[in-house]
N, C-alpha and C positions, 0 to 999 in steps of 0.2 A: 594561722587560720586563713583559709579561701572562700572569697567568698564573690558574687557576681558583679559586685558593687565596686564602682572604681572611686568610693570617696570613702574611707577607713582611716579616722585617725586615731593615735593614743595620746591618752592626759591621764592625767590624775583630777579627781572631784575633787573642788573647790568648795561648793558649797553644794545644801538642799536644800531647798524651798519646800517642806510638807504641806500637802494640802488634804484634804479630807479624803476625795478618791488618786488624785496626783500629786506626783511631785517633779519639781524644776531641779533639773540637776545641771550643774554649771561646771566643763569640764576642760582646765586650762591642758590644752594641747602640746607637745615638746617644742612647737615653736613659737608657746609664748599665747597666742592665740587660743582665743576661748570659744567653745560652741556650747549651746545650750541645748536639754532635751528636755521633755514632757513627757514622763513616763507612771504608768502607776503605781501605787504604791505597794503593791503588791508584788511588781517587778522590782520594783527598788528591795525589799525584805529579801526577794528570791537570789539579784545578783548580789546580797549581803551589801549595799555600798553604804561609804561612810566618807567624810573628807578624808583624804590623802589614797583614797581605794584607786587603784588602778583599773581603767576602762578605753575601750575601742568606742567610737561614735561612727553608725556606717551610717551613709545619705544615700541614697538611691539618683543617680546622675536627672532621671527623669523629675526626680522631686524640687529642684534646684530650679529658679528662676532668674532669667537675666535681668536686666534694668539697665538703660543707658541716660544721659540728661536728667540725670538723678538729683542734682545739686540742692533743685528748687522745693526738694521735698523731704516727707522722714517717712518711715514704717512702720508699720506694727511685729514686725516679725524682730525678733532677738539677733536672729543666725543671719546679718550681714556682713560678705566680704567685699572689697572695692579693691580693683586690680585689673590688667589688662590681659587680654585674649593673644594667647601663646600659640593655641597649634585650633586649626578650624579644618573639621571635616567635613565635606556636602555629601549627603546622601543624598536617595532618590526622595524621602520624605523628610528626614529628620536631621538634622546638624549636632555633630558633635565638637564643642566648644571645651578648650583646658584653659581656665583663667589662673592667672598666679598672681599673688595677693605682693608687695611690697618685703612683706616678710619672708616669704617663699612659699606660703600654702598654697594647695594647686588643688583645684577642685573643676571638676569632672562637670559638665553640665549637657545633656540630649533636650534639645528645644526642636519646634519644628523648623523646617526650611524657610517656612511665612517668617516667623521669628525671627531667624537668621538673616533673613532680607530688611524685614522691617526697621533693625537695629543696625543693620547696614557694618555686622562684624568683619573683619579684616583684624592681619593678625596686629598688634598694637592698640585696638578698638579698648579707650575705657569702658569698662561694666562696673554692675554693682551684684554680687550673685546674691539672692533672698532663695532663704528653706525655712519652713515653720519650726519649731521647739517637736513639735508632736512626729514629725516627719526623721526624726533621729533615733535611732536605736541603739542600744548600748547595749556592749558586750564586755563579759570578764572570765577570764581563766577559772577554769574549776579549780579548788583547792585541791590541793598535792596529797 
C-alpha cells in the first residue's frame, strides 16, 4: 500500500481497551516499539482486529509534535518517542524534521519554521516526538 503519509508502521495488536463508543488499541510495532490508537469501535468490528491481528498505524507527519527540555515534565499523550533529529529540511514555512528513536524508529515530523527555530533543531538535537491515540489510524489487509 501507498500512501501520502511518511509514518506507516506494521505490528501486531497487543491488546484492546473496549470502550462504549472507542477502543485503545495497542499495537507492538517490528521494532519492538509500541504505538497506541483510538479508534471506534465500529472500526475495530469492520478491520476484524483481535490480538495477534496484523495492522499498519499511519500518523500524518503534520499530526506529530516536537518537544525539547522535556526532562522536567510527563504527558498525557500515550504515543511518545525520544530520540535525535537525523536529517532537517527548511522550507520557506514549514520544517521537515526525521527523528530516529535509540531503537531505530524514524518518524516523519512537518512543524512550522517558528518551531524549527524556537527548538533551535540541528541535526543531533534531542526531541521528544508527541501524536495523540486518536491521531493514528490503522489499516489491515482485506482477507484473501
Amino acid at each position: 500500500m501507498k500512501t501520502s503519509s511518511r509514518n506507516s508502521f506494521h505490528g501486531k495488536v497487543t491488546a484492546i481497551r473496549a470502550g462504549v463508543i472507542n477502543d485503545e488499541i495497542e499495537l507492538l510495532l517490528d521494532n519492538g516499539d509500541t504505538v497506541y490508537a483510538l479508534i471506534t469501535r465500529t472500526a475495530t468490528e469492520k478491520l476484524k482486529l483481535a490480538v495477534g491481528s496484523e495492522a499498519l498505524a499511519i500518523v500524518k507527519a503534520t499530526e506529530i509534535m516536537l518537544a525539547a527540555e522535556t526532562e522536567d515534565y510527563l504527558f498525557s499523550c500515550k504515543n511518545q518517542f525520544s530520540g535525535k533529529v537525523v536529517k532537517l529540511v527548511r522550507g520557506f514555512v514549514n520544517g521537515e524534521v526525521l527523528l530516529q528513536t535509540a531503537s531505530g524508529l524514524e518518524l516523519n515530523a512537518t512543524i512550522t519554521l517558528e518551531g524549527v527555530n524556537r527548538l533551535k533543531l540541528e541535526r543531533g538535537t534531542p526531541v521528544v516526538a508527541l501524536f495523540k491515540t486518536a491521531n493514528v489510524l490503522l489499516a489491515v489487509k482485506k482477507p484473501q
